[in-house]
C-alpha positions as CSV (number, residue, x, y, z in Angstrom):
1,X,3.1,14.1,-3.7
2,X,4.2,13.6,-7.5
3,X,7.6,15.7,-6.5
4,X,8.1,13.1,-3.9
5,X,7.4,10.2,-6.2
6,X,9.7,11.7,-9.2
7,X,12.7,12.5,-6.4
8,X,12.0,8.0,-5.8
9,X,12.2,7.4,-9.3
10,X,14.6,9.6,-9.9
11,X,17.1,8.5,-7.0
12,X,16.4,6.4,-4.4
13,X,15.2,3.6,-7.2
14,X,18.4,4.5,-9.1
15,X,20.4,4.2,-5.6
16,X,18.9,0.7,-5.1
17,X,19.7,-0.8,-8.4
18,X,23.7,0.6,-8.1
19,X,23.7,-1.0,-4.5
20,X,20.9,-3.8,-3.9
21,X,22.1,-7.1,-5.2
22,X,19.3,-8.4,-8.1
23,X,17.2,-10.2,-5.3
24,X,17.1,-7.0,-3.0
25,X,14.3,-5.3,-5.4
26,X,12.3,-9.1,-6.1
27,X,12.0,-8.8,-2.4
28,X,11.0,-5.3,-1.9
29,X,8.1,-6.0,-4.6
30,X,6.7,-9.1,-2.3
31,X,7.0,-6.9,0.4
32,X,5.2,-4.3,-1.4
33,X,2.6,-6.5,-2.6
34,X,2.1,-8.1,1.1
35,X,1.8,-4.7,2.4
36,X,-1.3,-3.7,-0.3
37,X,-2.7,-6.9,0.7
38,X,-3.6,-5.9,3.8
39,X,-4.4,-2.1,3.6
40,X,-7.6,-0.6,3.4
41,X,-8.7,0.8,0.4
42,X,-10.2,4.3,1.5
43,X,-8.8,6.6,3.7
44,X,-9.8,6.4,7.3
45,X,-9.4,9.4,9.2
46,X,-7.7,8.9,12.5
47,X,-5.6,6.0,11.2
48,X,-2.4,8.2,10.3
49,X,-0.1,6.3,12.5
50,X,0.4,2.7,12.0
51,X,2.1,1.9,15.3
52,X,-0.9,2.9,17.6
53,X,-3.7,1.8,15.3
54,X,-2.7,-1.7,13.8
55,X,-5.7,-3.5,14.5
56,X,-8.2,-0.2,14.1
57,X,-6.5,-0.4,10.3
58,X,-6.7,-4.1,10.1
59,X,-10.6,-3.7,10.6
60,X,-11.0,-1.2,8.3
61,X,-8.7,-2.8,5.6
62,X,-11.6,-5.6,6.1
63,X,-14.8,-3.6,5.8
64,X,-13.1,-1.8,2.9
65,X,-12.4,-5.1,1.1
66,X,-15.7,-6.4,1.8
67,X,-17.8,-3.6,1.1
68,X,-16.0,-3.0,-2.7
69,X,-16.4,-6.7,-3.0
70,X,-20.0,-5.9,-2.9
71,X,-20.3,-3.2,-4.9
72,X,-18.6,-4.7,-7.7
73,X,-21.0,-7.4,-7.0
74,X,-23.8,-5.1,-7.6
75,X,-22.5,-3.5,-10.5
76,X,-21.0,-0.2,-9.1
77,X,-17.4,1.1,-8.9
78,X,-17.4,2.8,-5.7
């Protein structure tokens, strides 16, 4: 995981700034930001492959959101 994450930093976000006009990143962060939005927090097993389980990672986005809502609520982390 962190090899893959230095070998982004390291090139493809390099890459993009040579070849993305300014806006091109801007975007990508809204994007990125939309994306978080509407994943769930935890992992779900069973929920690897976003094309067949939309709406089954939809829900649990949901009941993840809502159930650390409440335990923040009540004075836990997790």
């Amino acid at each position: 995981m962190m090899k893959h994450a230095r070998a982004e930093e390291r090139y493809e976000f390099n890459h993009i700034r040579r070849h993305a006009d300014q806006a091109r990143p801007a975007a990508m962060a809204t994007a990125l930001k939309a994306a978080e939005a509407v994943a769930p927090t935890h992992p779900h097993p069973g929920t690897e492959s976003a094309a067949r389980n939309m709406v089954p990672r939809a829900v649990a986005a949901l009941v993840d959101r809502t159930r650390d809502a409440v335990r923040k609520a009540m004075g836990r982390d997790g």
